[in-house]
Every structure is written in C-alpha cells, then in structure tokens.
N, C-alpha and C positions, 0 to 999 in steps of 0.2 A: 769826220767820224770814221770815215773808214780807214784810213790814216795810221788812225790811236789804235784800231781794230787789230793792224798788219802788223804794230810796234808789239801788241800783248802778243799776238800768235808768234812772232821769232823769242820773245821772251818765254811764253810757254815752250816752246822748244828743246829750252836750255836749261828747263827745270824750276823758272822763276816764277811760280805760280802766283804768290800773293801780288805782286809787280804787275803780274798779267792781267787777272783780274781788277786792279786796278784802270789798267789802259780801257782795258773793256768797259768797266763802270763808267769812264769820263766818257767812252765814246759813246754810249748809253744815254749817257744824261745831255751829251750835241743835238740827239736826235729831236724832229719836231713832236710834238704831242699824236698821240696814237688817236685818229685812224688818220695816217700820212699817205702817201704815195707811196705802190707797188713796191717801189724800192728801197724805201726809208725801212717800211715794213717789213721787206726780207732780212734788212742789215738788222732790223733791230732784235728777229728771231736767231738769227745768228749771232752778235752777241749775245743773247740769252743762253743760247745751247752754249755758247765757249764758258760764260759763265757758270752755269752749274761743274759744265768738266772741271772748271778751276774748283769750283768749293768739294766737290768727290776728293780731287788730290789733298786738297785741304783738311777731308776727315766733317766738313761744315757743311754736312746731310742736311741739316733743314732750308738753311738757303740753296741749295742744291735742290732742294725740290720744289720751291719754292719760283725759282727760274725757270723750270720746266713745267710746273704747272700753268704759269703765264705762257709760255707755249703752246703749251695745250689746249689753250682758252681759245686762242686764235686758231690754232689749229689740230682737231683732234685725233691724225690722221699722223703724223710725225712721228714714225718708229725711231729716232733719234731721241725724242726727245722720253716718250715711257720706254727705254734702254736705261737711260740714265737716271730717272725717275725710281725705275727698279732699283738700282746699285743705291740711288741715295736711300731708299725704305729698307734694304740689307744695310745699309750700314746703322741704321738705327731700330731695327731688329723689328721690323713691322714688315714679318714675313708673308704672310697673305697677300697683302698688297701690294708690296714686291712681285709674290709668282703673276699674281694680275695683270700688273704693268709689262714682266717678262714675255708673258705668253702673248700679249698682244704688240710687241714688237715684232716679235715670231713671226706673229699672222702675218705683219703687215709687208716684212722682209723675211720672207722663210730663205731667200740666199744667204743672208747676211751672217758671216761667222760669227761676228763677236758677241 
C-alpha cells in the first residue's frame, strides 16, 4: 500500500489528479480492516487526507468531505484534515460550516499559513 501511495503522490505532482486518487484508492482498499496496527492506521489517514486533496482539485466537494470526515472520526484533533473540510463546504457554498471548520484549524495551527 504504501508503494501505490508514493506512485499517486509523484502523479499528483504532475497534475494527474484523477490517476492519483486512483493509486490512493487501491492503496486504501490493501489496507487491513480498521482498527489495524499504529501503522496501518496512520497510512490509512494519510491516504484519506491525500484523497480529499485529490477530489478539492477535482471540484468533487462531497467526497472531499466525506474523506475528511472519516478522519475526523478517528481523529478529531487533525488541523489537516478541517482545512480541507472547510475548502470542500466553500466549494459547495455551506458557508457556516466552512468558517467552523476554518477557525478551528486556526486554533489547532495558529502557525500554519495556509
């Protein structure tokens, strides 16, 4: 899995979003059934977050949020993941809950520029 992971991030790289997500999905579905080992389970929130970035460039907000909500579940502490969260609820005009999500990445990384 982590393999297919490192094939979609040089693909993302190069603008090949739909392909990326892709890799990322297969490496997703390698994975053993949740709740795995420390590691399985990092890998697998990490494909999650690469996935939502993939469907944001996509324009495909609801699975975009959709993967970050599953993040969230496990962990709700993940200024990565309501960043992303936010952008995917602005791009489907659920602006409230957008600033929600923004402000509380904020909190979580008030360093963090993006």
């Amino acid at each position: 899995a982590t393999e297919l992971k490192e094939v979609g991030t040089e693909l993302y790289k190069v603008g090949e979003y739909a392909q990326a997500g892709g890799k990322y999905a297969e490496a997703l579905s390698r994975l053993p059934p949740a709740p795995a080992g420390a590691e399985a389970e990092e890998l697998r929130q990490k494909l999650r977050l690469n996935l939502a970035q993939v469907y944001l460039k996509l324009s495909s907000f609801d699975a975009a949020e959709a993967h970050c909500d599953a993040v969230l579940a496990a962990d709700r502490t993940c200024a990565k993941a309501l960043f992303r969260r936010g952008q995917a609820r602005l791009g489907r005009d659920a602006l409230h809950e957008a600033l929600a999500d923004l402000l509380g990445a904020c909190k979580l990384e008030p360093q963090n520029r993006d």
